[in-house]
N, C-alpha and C positions, 0 to 999 in steps of 0.2 A: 504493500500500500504506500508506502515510503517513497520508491521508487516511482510509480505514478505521479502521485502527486510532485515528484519536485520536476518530472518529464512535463508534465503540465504548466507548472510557474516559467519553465524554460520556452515552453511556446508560447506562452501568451508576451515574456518580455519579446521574444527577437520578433512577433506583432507589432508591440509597440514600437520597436525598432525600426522597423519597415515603415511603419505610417509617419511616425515623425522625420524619417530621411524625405518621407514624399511630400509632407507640407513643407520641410525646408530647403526644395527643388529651385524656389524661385526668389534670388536676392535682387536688391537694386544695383545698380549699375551704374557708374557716370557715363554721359552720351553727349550730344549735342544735338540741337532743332536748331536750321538753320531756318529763318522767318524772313518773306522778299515783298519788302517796300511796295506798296502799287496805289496807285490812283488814277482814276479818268475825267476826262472834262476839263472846262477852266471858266472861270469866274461864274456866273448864274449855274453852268452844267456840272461845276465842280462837285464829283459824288466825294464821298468820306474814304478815307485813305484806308488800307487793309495790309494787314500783316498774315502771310500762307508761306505754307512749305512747299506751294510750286511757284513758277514765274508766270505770271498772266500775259502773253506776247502781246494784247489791245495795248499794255501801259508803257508808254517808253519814256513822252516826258508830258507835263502839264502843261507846258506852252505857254504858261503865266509868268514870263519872265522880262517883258519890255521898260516895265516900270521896277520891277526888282532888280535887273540886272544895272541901276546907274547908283551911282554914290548916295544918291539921297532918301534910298531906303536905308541906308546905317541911319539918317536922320530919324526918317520915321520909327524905326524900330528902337533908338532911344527914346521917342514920344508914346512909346507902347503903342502903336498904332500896327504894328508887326503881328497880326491873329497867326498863334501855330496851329499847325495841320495836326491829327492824329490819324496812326495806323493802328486796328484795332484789330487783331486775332478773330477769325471767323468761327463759327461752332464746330468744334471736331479739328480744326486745323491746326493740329500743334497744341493744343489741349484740351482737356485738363494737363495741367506739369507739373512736377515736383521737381523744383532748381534745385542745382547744386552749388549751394553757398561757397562751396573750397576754392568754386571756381569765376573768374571776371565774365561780365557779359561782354562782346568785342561786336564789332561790327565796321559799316561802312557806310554812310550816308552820300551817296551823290548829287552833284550840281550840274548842269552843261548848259554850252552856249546856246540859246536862245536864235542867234543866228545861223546856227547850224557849220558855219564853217573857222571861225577863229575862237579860240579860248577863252578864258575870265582874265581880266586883268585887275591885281588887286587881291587885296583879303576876302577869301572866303569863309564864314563864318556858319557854323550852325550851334545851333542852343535844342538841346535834347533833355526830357524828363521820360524815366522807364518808369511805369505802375501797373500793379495786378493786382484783381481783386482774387477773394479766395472765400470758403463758405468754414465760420468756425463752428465750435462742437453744438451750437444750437441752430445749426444749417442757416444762421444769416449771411448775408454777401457783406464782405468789409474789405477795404479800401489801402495798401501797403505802396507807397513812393519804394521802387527798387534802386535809383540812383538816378544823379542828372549832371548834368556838364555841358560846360562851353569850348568848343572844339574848332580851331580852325588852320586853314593852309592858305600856302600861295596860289594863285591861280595863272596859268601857264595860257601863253596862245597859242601855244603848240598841241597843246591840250586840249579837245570838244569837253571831253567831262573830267571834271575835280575830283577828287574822291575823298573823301574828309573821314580817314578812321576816326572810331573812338571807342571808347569800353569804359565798365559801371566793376567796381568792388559789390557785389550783393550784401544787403544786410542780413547779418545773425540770425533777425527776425522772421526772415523765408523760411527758416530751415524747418523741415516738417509738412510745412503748409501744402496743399493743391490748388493750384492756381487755373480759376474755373476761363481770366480772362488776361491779356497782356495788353497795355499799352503804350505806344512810343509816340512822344508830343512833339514836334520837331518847329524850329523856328529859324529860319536860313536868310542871312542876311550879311553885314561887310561893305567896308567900303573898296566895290570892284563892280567893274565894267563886262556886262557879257557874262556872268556868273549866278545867276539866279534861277533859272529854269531847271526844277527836281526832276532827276532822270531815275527811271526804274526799269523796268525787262531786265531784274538781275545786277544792276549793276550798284543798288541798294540794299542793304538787306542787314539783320539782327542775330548772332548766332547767339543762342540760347541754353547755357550750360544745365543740361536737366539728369536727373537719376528715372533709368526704366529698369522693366524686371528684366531680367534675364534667367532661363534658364540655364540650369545649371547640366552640365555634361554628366551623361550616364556613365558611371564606370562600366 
């Protein structure tokens, strides 16, 4: 009877052994979601700017750039008279996410000439704010600033488009969280000639340091 019963406690543990190896199949992972800038229209048709993990070949540039491309939008935009755009993550597109704090957001905002054939000349400037909402343990939606910054280069007439890296340190405060929504507020201005029409088809875009599950390899 002895003999049974301890042949018995032996199967039931290496049971328990088996099912807790198979809940603990699936760890996170650090990854990256890269997110590509878009917008269509300009001035009255201007739709709201969008953040996806594919390139939309419609959006190349806003074509809003006759008035922004001369010196006297840095004026305005010290008069706060500068409205930033926002690119908003679509349903399903890149999230929900779980950021990886350990790591910087980086990216690349672009600008191009307006005229199509000669460069920016002058400071180009962009002013960017990252925020996502996220739903806490009583399922409300609330509101996290993930980092913001003023970022700029020179602009080249050799050059049709600008490209103005930059990157965000994540706060502490992500860590954990699911992020149901992303958003990047962008405000492009400087005093430069031919450098204000936002270009996207890819050549804009957010890389997105996130943790996903991964399965784990069968031995």
């Amino acid at each position: 009877m002895r003999l049974l019963t301890t042949r018995v406690a032996v199967a039931v543990a290496c049971a328990a052994a088996l099912l807790a190896a198979g809940s603990a199949s699936a760890e996170l992972q650090p990854s990256q979601t890269r997110l590509y800038l878009s917008a269509e229209g300009c001035g009255a048709t201007q739709e709201g700017g969008t953040l996806s993990t594919s390139i939309n070949p419609a959006a190349g540039s806003d074509g809003c750039g006759v008035i922004g491309g001369l010196p006297l939008d840095e004026v305005l935009h010290q008069l706060e008279a500068n409205t930033p755009m926002d690119f908003v993550t679509g349903k399903e597109d890149g999230v929900p996410a779980v950021l990886d704090t350990a790591e910087d957001v980086t990216g690349v905002f672009a600008l191009q000439s307006w005229t199509g054939g000669v460069g920016a000349v002058g400071q180009v400037t962009v002013d960017l704010v990252l925020t996502g909402t996220y739903l806490d343990d009583k399922g409300k939606s609330k509101f996290l600033e993930l980092g913001s910054g003023s970022f700029s280069v020179l602009g080249s007439p050799a050059s049709v488009v600008t490209s103005v890296p930059f990157s965000f340190e994540l706060p502490t405060t992500a860590a954990g969280k699911t992020f149901t929504s992303i958003t990047l507020s962008a405000a492009n201005h400087g005093a430069n000639v031919n450098g204000s029409a936002q270009s996207y088809n890819g050549t804009s875009y957010l890389d997105l340091p996130v943790l996903v599950e991964e399965e784990a390899a069968q031995p």
